[in-house]
KEZA-874371 format. One record per residue (C-alpha): x, y negated, z. Coordinates in steps of 0.02 Angstrom, whole numbers, plus 50000, padded with zeros to 5 digits. Layout:
N
<rec east="X" north="Y" up="Z"/>
...
This chain:
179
<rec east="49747" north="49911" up="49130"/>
<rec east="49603" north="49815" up="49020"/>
<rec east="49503" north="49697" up="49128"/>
<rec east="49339" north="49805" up="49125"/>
<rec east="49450" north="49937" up="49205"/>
<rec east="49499" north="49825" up="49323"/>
<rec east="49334" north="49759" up="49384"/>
<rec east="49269" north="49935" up="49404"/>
<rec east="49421" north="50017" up="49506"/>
<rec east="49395" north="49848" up="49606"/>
<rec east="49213" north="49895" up="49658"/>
<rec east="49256" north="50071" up="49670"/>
<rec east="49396" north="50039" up="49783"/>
<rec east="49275" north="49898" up="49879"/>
<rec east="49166" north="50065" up="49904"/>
<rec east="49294" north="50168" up="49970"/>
<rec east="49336" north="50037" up="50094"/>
<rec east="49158" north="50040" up="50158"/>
<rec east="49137" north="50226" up="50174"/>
<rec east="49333" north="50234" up="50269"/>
<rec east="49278" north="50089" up="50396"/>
<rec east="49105" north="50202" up="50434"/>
<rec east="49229" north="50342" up="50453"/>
<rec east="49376" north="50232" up="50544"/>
<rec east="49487" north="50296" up="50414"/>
<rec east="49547" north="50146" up="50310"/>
<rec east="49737" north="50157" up="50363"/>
<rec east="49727" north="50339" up="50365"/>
<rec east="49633" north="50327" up="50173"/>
<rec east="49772" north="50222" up="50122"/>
<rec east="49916" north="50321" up="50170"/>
<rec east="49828" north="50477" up="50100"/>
<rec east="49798" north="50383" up="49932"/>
<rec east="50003" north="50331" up="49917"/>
<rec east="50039" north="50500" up="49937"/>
<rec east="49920" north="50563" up="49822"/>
<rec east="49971" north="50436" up="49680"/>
<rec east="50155" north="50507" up="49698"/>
<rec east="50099" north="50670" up="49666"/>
<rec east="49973" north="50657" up="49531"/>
<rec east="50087" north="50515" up="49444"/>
<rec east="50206" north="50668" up="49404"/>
<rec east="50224" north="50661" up="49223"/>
<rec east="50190" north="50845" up="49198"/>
<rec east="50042" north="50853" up="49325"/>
<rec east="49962" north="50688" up="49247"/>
<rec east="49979" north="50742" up="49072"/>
<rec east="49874" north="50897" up="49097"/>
<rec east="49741" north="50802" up="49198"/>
<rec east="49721" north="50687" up="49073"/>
<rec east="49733" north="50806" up="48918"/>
<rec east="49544" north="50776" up="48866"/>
<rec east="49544" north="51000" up="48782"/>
<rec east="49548" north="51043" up="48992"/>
<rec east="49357" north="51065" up="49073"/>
<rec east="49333" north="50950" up="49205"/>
<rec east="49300" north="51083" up="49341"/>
<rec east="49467" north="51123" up="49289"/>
<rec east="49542" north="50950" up="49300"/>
<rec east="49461" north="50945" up="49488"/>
<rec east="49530" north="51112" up="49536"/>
<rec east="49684" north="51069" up="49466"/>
<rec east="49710" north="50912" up="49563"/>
<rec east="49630" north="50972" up="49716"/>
<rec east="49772" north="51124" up="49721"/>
<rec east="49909" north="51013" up="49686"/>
<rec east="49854" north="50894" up="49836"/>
<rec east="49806" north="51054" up="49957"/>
<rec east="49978" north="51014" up="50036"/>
<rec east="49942" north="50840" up="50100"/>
<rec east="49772" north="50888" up="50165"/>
<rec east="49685" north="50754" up="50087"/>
<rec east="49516" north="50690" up="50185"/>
<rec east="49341" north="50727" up="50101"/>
<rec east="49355" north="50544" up="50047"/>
<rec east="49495" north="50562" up="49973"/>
<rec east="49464" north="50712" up="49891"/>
<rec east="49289" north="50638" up="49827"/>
<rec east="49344" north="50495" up="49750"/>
<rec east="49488" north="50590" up="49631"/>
<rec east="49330" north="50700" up="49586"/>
<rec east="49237" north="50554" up="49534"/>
<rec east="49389" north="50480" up="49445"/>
<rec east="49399" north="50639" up="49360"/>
<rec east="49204" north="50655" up="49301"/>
<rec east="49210" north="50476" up="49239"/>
<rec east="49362" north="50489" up="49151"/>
<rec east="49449" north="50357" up="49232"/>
<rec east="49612" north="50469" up="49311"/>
<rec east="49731" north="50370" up="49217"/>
<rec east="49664" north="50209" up="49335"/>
<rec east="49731" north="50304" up="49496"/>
<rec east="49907" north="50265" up="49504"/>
<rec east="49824" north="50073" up="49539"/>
<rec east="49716" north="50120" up="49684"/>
<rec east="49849" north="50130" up="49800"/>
<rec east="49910" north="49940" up="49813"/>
<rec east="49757" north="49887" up="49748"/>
<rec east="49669" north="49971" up="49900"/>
<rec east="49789" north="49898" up="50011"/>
<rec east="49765" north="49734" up="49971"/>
<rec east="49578" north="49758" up="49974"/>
<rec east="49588" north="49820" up="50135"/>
<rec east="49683" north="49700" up="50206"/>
<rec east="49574" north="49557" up="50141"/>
<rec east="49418" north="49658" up="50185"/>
<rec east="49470" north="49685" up="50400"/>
<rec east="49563" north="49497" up="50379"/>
<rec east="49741" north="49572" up="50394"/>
<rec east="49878" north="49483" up="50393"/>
<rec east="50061" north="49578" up="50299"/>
<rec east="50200" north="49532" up="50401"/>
<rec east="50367" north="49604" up="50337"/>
<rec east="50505" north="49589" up="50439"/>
<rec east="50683" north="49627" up="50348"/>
<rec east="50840" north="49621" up="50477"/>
<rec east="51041" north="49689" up="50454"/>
<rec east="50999" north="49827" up="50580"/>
<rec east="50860" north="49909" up="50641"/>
<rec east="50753" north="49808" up="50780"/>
<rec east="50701" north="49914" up="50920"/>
<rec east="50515" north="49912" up="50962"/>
<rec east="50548" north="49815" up="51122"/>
<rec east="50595" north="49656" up="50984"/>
<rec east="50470" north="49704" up="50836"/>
<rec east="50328" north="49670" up="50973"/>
<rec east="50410" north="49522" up="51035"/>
<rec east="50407" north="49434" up="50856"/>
<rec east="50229" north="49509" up="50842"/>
<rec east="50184" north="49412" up="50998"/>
<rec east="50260" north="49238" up="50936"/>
<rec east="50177" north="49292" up="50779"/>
<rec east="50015" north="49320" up="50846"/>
<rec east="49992" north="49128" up="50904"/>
<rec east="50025" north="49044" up="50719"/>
<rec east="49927" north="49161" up="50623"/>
<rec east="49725" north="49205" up="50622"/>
<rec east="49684" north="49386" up="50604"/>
<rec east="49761" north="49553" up="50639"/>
<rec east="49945" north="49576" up="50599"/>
<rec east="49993" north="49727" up="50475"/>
<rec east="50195" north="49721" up="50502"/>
<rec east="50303" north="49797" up="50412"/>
<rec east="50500" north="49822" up="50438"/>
<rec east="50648" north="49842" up="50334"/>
<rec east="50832" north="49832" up="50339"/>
<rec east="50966" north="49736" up="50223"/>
<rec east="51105" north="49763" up="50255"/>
<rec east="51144" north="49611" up="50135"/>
<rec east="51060" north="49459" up="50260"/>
<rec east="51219" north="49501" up="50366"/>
<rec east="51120" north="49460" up="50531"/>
<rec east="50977" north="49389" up="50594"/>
<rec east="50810" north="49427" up="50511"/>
<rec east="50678" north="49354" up="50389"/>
<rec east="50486" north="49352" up="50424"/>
<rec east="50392" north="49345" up="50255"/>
<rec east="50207" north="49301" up="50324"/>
<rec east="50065" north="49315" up="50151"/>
<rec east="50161" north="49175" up="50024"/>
<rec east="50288" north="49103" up="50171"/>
<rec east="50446" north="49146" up="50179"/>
<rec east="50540" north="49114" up="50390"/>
<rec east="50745" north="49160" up="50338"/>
<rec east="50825" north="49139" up="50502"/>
<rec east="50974" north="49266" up="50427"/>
<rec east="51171" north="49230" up="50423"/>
<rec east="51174" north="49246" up="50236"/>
<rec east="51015" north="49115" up="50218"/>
<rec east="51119" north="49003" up="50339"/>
<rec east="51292" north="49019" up="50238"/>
<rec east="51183" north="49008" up="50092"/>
<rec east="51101" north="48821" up="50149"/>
<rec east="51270" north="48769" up="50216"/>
<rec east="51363" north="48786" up="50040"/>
<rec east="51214" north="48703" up="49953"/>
<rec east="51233" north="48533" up="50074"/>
<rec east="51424" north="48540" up="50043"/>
<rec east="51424" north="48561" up="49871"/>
């Protein structure tokens, strides 16, 4: 992506953030744009959007049938239209973590991701939110995964920090003081 591109989808995507918080619809938005980014980025489906012989009233009804499934909000719906009319489809496979991270710095979230061996139950996830909660200013966006690989325990990745309180990151600083 060329750094005019980038600047534009970046106030774009600031704009769509404004009209989703007057709607409350920003998480909602953003789960409806990953979805739509996996099904225009089909190479088929993208290569007749962006084949420049198709009419764009085509090009919108095109993409508009191909995201009927998913239901997509008027916002959502909108804002591939005005990709569309200004050319700029091939940009949309960026909006999606480029929104997200927008978002998040826009409402002062905070990405928590949470990896552990084994699923954590909901009763735990909220307990690490609530120790969480008390070191960190602004809302908390968690995320959890498992890996199988950390053996046991978990690791809290908090913006650029990393917590590893895993087996394997334990075995891992025990061989390194031995060796």
């Amino acid at each position: 992506m060329k750094r005019k591109e980038k600047i534009a989808l970046r106030h774009f995507i600031l704009s769509l953030i404004e009209i989703a918080q007057r709607e409350r619809m920003v998480d909602t938005l953003e789960k409806e744009l990953k979805a739509a980014a996996k099904v225009i980025a089909t190479k088929r489906l993208l290569k007749i959007l962006l084949h420049p012989k198709l009419a764009i009233e085509d090009k919108k009804l095109l993409a508009n049938e191909a995201l009927r499934s998913l239901a997509p909000s008027a916002i959502l719906t909108g804002f591939l239209n005005f990709l569309i009319e200004a050319k700029m489809l091939s940009l949309f496979s960026h909006t999606p973590p480029l929104y997200e991270k927008l978002a998040d710095l826009t409402l002062e979230r905070v990405k928590v991701e949470i990896t552990s061996a084994v699923p954590l139950n909901k009763e735990k996830t909220r307990r690490i939110e609530n120790v969480l909660k008390n070191s960190v200013e602004g809302e908390l966006k968690i995320e959890t995964r498992i890996d199988n690989q950390i053996i046991g325990g978990i690791i809290i990745k908090i913006g650029d920090r990393l917590i590893d309180a895993s087996l394997r990151g334990q075995l891992k600083r025990m061989r390194e003081e031995m060796v």
